[in-house]
N, C-alpha and C positions, 0 to 999 in steps of 0.2 A: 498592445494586447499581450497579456501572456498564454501561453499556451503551454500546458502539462501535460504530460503522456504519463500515465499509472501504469505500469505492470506489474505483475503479481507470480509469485508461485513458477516460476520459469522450470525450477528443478534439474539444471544443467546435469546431466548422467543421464536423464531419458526426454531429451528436447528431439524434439522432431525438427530433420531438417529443414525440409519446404516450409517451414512455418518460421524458420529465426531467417531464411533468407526475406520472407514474405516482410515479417517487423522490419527488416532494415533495410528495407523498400518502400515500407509504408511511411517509417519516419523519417527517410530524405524527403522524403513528400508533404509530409508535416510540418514539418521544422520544425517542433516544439524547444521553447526557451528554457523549460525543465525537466528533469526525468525523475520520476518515483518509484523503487522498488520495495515494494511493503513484504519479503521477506521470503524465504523458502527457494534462495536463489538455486542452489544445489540439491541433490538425490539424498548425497550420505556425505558430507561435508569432504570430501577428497579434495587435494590439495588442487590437483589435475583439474576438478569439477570448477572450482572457484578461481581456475586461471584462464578459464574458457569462458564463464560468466563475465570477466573481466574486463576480457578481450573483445567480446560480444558490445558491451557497454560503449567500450574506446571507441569500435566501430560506428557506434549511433551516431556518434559527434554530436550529444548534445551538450549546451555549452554549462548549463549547473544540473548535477544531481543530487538527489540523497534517498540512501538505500539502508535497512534494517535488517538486519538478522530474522529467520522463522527458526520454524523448531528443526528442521529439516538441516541447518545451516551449525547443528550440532553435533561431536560424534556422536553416532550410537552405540556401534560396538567398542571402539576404542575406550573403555571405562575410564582408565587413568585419565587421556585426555578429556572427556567427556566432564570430570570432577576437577581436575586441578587448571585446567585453560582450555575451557570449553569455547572458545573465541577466537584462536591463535588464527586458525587457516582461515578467517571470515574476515578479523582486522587486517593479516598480510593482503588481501588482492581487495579489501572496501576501506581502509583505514581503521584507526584505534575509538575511534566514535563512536560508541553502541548507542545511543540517544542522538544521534546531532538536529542542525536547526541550521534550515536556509532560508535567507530574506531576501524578497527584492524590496523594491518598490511598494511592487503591485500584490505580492504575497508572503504571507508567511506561514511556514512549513514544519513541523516541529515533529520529529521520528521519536518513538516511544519501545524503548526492549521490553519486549513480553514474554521472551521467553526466559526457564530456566533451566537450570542443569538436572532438578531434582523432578523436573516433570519432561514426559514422552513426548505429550502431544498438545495439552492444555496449557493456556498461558495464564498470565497473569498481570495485575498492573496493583504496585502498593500504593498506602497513603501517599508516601513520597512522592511517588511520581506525580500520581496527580495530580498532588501541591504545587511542585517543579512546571508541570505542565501549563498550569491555571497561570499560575505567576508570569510565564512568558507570555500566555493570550492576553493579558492584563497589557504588557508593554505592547503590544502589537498598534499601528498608527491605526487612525480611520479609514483610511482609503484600502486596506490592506484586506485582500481575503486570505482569511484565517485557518489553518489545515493542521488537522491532526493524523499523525500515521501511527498504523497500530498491526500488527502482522495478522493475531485472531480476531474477529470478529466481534464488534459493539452490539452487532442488532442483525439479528436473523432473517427471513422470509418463510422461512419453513422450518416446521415440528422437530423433525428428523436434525435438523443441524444444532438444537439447542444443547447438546452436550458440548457442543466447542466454541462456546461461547466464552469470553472473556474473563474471567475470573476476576470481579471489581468492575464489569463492565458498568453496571448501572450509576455506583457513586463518581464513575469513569466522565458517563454524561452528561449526568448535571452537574458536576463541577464543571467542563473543560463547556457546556451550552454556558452559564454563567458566566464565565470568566468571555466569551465571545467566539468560541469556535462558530465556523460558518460550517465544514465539512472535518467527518473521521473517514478516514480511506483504511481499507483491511483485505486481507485476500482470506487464504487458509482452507477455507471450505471447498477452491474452485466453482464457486456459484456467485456469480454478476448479479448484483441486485444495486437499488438506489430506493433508499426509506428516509421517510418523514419523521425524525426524531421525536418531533415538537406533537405528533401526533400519535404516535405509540408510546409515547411515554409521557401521562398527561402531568402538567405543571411546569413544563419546560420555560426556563423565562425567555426564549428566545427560536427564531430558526435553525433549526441545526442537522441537518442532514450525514444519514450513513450512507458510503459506496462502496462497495466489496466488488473485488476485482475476478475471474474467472484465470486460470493459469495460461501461463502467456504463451506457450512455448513448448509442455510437457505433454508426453502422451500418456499421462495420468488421467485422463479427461472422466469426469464424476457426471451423474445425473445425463440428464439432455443439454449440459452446456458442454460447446467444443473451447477451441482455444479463442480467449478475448483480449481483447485490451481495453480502457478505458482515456478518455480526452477530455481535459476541462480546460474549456476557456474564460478569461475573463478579462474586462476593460476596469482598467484604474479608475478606482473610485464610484462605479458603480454597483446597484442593489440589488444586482444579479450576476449570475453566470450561466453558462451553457456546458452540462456533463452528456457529452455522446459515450456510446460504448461501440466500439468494432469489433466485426467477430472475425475469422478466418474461415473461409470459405476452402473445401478441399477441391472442388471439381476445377476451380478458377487461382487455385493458390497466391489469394490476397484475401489482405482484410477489406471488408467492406462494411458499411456505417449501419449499424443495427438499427438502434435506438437514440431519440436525444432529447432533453429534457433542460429548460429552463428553469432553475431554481432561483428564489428570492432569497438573499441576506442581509438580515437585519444591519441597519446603519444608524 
């Protein structure tokens, strides 16, 4: 079985303590065989910020990860950096890979940069990518669940969040549902949600499910969601998986199991 831990939005410069000891407590307890960080690992992209994210990581001891850039993971003040190597201190402590792509077996995992230099807060995904995108779901085996990482958000839950939506999201969809994604993983908003692609957006040829993750870590905390994380499990070669979400509890400082959901993927 594999087992994925998602995190999202951590924002190293305002992590709460009792909550990264509580995660690296809870994942010797998981063992999960993959770790997902879908972006915004840092406050203000500081050098300092991203060697403590780093460090945090090394600590999980998990044994593959892949981790994206958010917009947060940009300078903001620093302009010059910001426009001529707006990636420097993000590539030194997560490598020079701003798209990467991890396989096992049992999954395939495919990180998408969404952000850019010329935008604050909104992302974006071109043609290109999700050409590039489609084209590797294409290679992907049978037995394989299919994973898209995206830092902003494909698909929404609520009114109020649709301004940070994806910029290219929709032709996002259906191309990467087409090509055989099973799941888009996204954080950004700090709102935990799991949607039915194939049902909000009618014509889908396929199952294809959004998860957005809630901030792992930061005391940024938006709306009525506290700090979460997200788990998906799956068995090779099977037509399902299992997405729990954990949240952190502050009276008992752990995560404890929210919610969990069996989802079906087309085979």
């Amino acid at each position: 079985m594999s087992v994925i831990l998602h995190i999202s939005d951590p924002h190293f410069g305002t992590e709460r303590a009792p909550v990264v000891a509580a995660l690296k407590r809870f994942t010797a307890s998981l063992q999960p065989t993959m770790l997902i960080v879908s972006g915004d690992i840092t406050q203000r992209a500081k050098a300092a910020e991203f060697a403590v994210a780093r460090q945090f990581v090394n600590d999980l001891g998990v044994p593959s990860m892949l981790a994206i850039p958010g917009n947060h993971d940009i300078p903001l003040f620093d302009l010059a950096s910001r426009f001529f190597a707006p990636y420097r201190k993000y590539q030194a402590a997560f490598g020079t890979e701003l798209a990467p792509v991890v396989e096992t077996s049992d999954v395939l995992v495919i990180g998408v940069n969404t952000t850019r230099r010329y935008r604050h807060i909104q992302g974006e995904v071109s043609t290109a990518q999700i050409a590039d995108v489609s084209r590797r779901l294409q290679q992907a085996g049978p037995q394989q669940l299919r994973i898209v990482v995206t830092h902003q958000p494909v698909h929404v839950v609520c009114e109020e969040d649709r301004e940070d939506l994806l910029r290219g999201h929709r032709e996002a969809i259906q191309a990467w549902s087409a090509a055989g994604a099973d799941v888009i993983l996204g954080g950004h908003i700090h709102r935990p949600s799991l949607s039915a692609l194939h049902e909000a957006i009618l014509g889908l040829p396929r199952r294809t499910w959004g998860l957005q993750a809630g901030t792992s870590l930061s005391s940024r905390i938006r709306f009525d969601a506290g700090n979460s994380v997200n788990v998906i499990r799956y068995v090779h070669g099977e037509s399902r998986c299992v997405i729990e979400r954990w949240d952190y509890a502050d009276a008992a400082e752990t995560f404890f199991l929210h919610t969990t959901h069996t989802i079906e993927c087309a085979r």
